[in-house]
C-alpha positions, -999 to +999 in steps of 0.1 A: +423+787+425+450+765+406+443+758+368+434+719+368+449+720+337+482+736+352+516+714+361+521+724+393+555+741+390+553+749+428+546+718+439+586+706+450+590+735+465+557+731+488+566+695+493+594+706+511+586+734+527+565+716+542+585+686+554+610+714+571+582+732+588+580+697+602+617+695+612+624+671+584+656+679+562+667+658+533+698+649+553+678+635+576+664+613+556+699+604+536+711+592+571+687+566+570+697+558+537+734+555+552+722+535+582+701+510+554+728+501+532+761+513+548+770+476+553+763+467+514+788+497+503+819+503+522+824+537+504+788+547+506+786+585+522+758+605+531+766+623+503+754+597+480+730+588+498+711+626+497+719+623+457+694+593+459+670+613+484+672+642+458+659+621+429+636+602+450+618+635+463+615+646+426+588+623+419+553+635+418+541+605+434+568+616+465+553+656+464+520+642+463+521+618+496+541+644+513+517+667+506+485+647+514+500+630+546+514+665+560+481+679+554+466+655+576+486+654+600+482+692+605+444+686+602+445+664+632+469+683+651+442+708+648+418+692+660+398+696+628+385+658+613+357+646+619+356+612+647+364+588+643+393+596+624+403+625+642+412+600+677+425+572+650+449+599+636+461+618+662+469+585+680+485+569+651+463+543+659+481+504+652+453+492+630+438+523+609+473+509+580+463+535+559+492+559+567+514+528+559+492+527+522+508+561+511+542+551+516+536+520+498+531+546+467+566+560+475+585+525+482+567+506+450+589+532+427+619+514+429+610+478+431+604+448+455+636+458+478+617+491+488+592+469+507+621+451+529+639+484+535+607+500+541+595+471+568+628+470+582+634+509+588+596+512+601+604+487+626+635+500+640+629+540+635+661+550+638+673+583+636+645+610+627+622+582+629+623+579+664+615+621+663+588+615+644+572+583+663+576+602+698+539+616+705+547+631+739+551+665+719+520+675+706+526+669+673+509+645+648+534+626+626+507+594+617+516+599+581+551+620+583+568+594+600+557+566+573+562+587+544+596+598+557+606+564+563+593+555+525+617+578+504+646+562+527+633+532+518+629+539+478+663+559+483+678+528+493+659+506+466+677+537+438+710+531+448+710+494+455+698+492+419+725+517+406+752+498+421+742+464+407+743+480+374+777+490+379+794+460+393 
């Protein structure tokens, strides 16, 4: 058992150990930072973009949901909730919102822009997205794909913001 009192020194490393096991990498997710605001910044690269996933992912708030949705998602893959929330997540039911809740924690970090970005990449789900939304293999990704498309989103948000404060 953890100390409650303890910081959790482990807990980036989990948080993405976890989103790998998942066939998530940060790259993944800075390409959809690239495909959200290539057209604002002519010079943007992925590059920069993954410098904005990296400091986005070391929020708590970011371990946290990934943990908490992941662990959910595995749960349900399982087989192992209770009904009816074991159908309503394994689906990724339209109407159960609350795997769109947790991202809201990850997009509010960076302002009101994360909730365009985030609406707008949900939407399309482009790139790992699309991975992530496809249910034909088995998987569970009800809260992945959300959360995922969340710290693009608030990736985004960070370097929209950074550039504005250097123009």
């Amino acid at each position: 058992m953890i100390d409650k009192n303890s910081s959790f020194p482990d807990l980036d490393k989990k948080a993405r150990e976890l989103l790998h096991a998942r066939g998530v990498t940060e790259k993944d997710i800075a390409e959809l930072v690239y495909f959200l605001q290539k057209s604002y910044h002519p010079d943007l690269t992925v590059e920069d973009c993954l410098e904005n996933v990296e400091a986005v992912m070391a929020k708590r708030e970011v371990q946290n949901a990934l943990l908490t949705g992941i662990e959910l998602d595995l749960l349900a893959e399982r087989g192992m909730l209770d009904e009816p929330l074991q159908s309503i997540i394994q689906t990724d039911e339209g109407l159960y919102g609350i795997d769109e809740i947790l991202a809201f924690s990850i997009v509010n970090i960076y302002g009101s822009i994360g909730f365009t970005n985030y609406g707008y990449i949900d939407k399309l789900k482009p790139g790992i997205l699309k991975m992530l939304n496809d249910k034909s293999g088995g998987k569970v990704h009800t809260f992945l794909d959300d959360i995922v498309g969340a710290i693009a989103a608030a990736a985004s948000s960070r370097l929209a913001h950074r550039a504005a404060n250097t123009e």
